[in-house]
TORROVEX-842234 format. One line per 4 residues: number of its first residue (from 1); for each residue x, y, z of C-alpha. Coordinates in steps of 0.05 Angstrom, whole numbers, plus 5000, padded with zeros to 4 digits. Each point is the difference from the previous one (the first is absolute). Layout:
NUM> X:Y:Z ~ ... .
***
This chain:
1> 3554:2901:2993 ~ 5053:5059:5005 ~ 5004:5012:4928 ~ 4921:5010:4998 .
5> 5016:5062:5049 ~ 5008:5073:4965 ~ 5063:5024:5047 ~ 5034:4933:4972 .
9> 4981:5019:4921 ~ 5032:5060:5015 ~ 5062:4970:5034 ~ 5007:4958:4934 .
13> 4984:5046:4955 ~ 5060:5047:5027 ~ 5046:4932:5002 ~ 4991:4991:4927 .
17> 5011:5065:4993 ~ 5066:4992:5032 ~ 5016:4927:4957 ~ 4976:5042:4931 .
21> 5057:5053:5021 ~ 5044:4947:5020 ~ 4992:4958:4934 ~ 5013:5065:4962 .
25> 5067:5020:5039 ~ 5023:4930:4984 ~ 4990:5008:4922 ~ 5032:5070:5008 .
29> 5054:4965:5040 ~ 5011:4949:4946 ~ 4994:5055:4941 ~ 5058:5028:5032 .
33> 5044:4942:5012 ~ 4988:4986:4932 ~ 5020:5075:4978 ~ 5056:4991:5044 .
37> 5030:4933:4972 ~ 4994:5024:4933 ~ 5036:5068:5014 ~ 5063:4952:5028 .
41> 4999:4953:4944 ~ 5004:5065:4959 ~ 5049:5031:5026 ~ 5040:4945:5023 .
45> 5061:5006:4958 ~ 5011:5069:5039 ~ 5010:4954:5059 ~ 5046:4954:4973 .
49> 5036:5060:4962 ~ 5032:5004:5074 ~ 5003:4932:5019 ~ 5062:4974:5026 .
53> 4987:4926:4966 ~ 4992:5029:4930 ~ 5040:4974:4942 ~ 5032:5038:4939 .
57> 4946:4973:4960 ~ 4941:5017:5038 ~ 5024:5063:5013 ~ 5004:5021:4928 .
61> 4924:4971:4995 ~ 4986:5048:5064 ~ 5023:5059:4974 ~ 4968:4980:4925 .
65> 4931:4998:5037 ~ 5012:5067:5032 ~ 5011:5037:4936 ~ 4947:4967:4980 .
69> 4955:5031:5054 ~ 5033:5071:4986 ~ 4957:4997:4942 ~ 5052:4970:4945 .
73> 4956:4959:4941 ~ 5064:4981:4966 ~ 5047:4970:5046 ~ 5030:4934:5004 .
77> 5049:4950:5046 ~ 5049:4970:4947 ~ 4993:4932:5042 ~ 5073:4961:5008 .
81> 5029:5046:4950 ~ 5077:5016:5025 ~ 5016:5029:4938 ~ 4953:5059:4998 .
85> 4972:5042:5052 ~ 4954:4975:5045 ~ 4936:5050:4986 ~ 4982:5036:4945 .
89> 4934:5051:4992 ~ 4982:5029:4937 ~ 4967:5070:5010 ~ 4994:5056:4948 .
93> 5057:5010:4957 ~ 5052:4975:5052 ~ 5024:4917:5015 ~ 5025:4998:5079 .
97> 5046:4949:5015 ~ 5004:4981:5068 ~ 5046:4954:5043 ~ 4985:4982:5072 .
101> 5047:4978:5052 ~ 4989:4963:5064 ~ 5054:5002:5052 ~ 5010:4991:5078 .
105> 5059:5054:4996 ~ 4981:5073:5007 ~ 5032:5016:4931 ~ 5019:4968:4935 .
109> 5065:5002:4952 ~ 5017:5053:4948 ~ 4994:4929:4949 ~ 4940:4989:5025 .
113> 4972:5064:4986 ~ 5036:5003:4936 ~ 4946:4942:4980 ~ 4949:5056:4980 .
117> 5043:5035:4952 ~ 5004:4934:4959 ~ 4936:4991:5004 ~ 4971:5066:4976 .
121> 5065:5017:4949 ~ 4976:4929:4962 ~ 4927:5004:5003 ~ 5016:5079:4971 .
125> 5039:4963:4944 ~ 4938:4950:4988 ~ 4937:5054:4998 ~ 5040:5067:4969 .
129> 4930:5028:4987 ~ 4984:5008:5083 ~ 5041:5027:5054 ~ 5020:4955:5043 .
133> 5006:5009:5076 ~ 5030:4960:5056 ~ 4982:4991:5075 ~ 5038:4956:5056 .
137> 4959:4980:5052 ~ 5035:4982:5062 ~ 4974:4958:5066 ~ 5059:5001:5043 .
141> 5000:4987:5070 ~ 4940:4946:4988 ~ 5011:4962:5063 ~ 4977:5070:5041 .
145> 4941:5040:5001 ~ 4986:5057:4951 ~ 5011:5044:5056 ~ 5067:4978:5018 .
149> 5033:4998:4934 ~ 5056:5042:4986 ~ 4959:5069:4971 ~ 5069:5006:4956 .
153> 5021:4938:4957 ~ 5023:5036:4951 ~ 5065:5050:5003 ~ 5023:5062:4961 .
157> 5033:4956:4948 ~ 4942:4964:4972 ~ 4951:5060:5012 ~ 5049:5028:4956 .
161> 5009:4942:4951 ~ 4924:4988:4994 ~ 4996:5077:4971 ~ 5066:4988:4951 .
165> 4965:4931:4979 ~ 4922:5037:4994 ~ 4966:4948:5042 ~ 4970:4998:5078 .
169> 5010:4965:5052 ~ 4947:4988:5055 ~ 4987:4956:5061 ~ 4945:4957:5015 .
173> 4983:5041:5060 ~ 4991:5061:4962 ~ 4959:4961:4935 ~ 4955:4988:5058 .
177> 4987:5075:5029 ~ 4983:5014:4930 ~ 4946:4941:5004 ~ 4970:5032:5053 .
181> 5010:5066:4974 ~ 4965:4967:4942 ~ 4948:4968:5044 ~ 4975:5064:5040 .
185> 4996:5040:4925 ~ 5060:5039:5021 ~ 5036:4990:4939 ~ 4978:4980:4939 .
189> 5035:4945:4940 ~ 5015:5061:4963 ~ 5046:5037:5055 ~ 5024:4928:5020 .
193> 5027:4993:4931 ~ 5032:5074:5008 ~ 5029:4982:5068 ~ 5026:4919:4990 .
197> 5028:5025:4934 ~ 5049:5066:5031 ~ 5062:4964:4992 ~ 5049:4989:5062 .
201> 4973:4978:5060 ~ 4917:5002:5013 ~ 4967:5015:5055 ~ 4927:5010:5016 .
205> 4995:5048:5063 ~ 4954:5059:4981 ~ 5071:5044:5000 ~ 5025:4959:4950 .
209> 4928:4995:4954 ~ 5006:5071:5002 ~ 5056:5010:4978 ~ 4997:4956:4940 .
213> 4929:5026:4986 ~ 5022:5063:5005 ~ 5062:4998:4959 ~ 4968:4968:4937 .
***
């Protein structure tokens, strides 16, 4: 018989070899897969952040989960609430109100804006003992790409409003530079905090991070 001959023991021995490597490549490849997969489910709301199907709702659940991730323990969505703002994180001494609008126009009205001020002047009249801090978060232009969104929704009036009124105003394009910012250890919660909180309108290019680092 062929098997009986030595050549052929070591032709088979170097075959399953090869099937031993092979087997071993496939559980890496499924390790990976697996890695992968949950990666996407994790990040997913990143994803549909930017997608041009997402509702008011979901959005404000997006953008919840994100601040989450930033590393906020103390942060909730107040669910189907139109009466108060639509996020609210607790963190040191200081209650952030935040609202979030969703629109397919590259800007939003002055009323609109407005909404913020509300917000933080009642929540300011409801917990005297904290400062109170507002933040409008603003996904215009959500039927286009992050990369084709106008890089200037907001004018020199409501720059200049949000700094009369003490509260920021940020896109959703720039909340998610900061996530990555956040992701490659390139900024920390603490100098987010410094730089989501400099009233007016936030960016989070390293000129800008700077800047506001610098400054405080």
């Amino acid at each position: 018989m062929i098997k009986e001959i030595p050549e052929y023991q070591i032709l088979l021995k170097e075959i399953e070899g090869y099937k031993k490597l092979l087997n071993q490549q496939r559980r890496a490849i499924k390790s990976v897969k697996e890695r992968i997969q949950c990666l996407e489910k994790k990040y997913q709301f990143v994803f549909d952040i930017f997608s041009a199907t997402i509702g008011d709702f979901e959005l404000e659940d997006r953008i919840h989960l994100l601040l989450k991730n930033v590393g906020y323990q103390n942060v909730i969505h107040l669910k189907e609430d139109t009466r108060n703002p639509d996020i609210v994180i607790d963190y040191c001494n200081f209650k952030t109100v935040i609202e979030v609008k969703n629109t397919k126009n590259s800007s939003i009205s002055e009323n609109e804006m407005f909404q913020i001020v509300k917000y933080k002047n009642r929540y300011q009249d409801d917990f005297k003992n904290l400062i109170v801090r507002g933040i409008l978060v603003l996904n215009h232009d959500n039927q286009l790409q992050p990369s084709e969104r106008n890089k200037n929704p907001f004018d020199l009036y409501r720059h200049r409003d949000a700094i009369l009124n003490s509260y920021s105003i940020v896109t959703t394009t720039e909340l998610l530079s900061a996530f990555l910012l956040l992701q490659k250890e390139e900024l920390t919660l603490q100098e987010f905090e410094k730089v989501v909180h400099s009233y007016g309108v936030v960016k989070f290019s390293k000129k800008f991070v700077k800047k506001c680092l610098s400054s405080l």
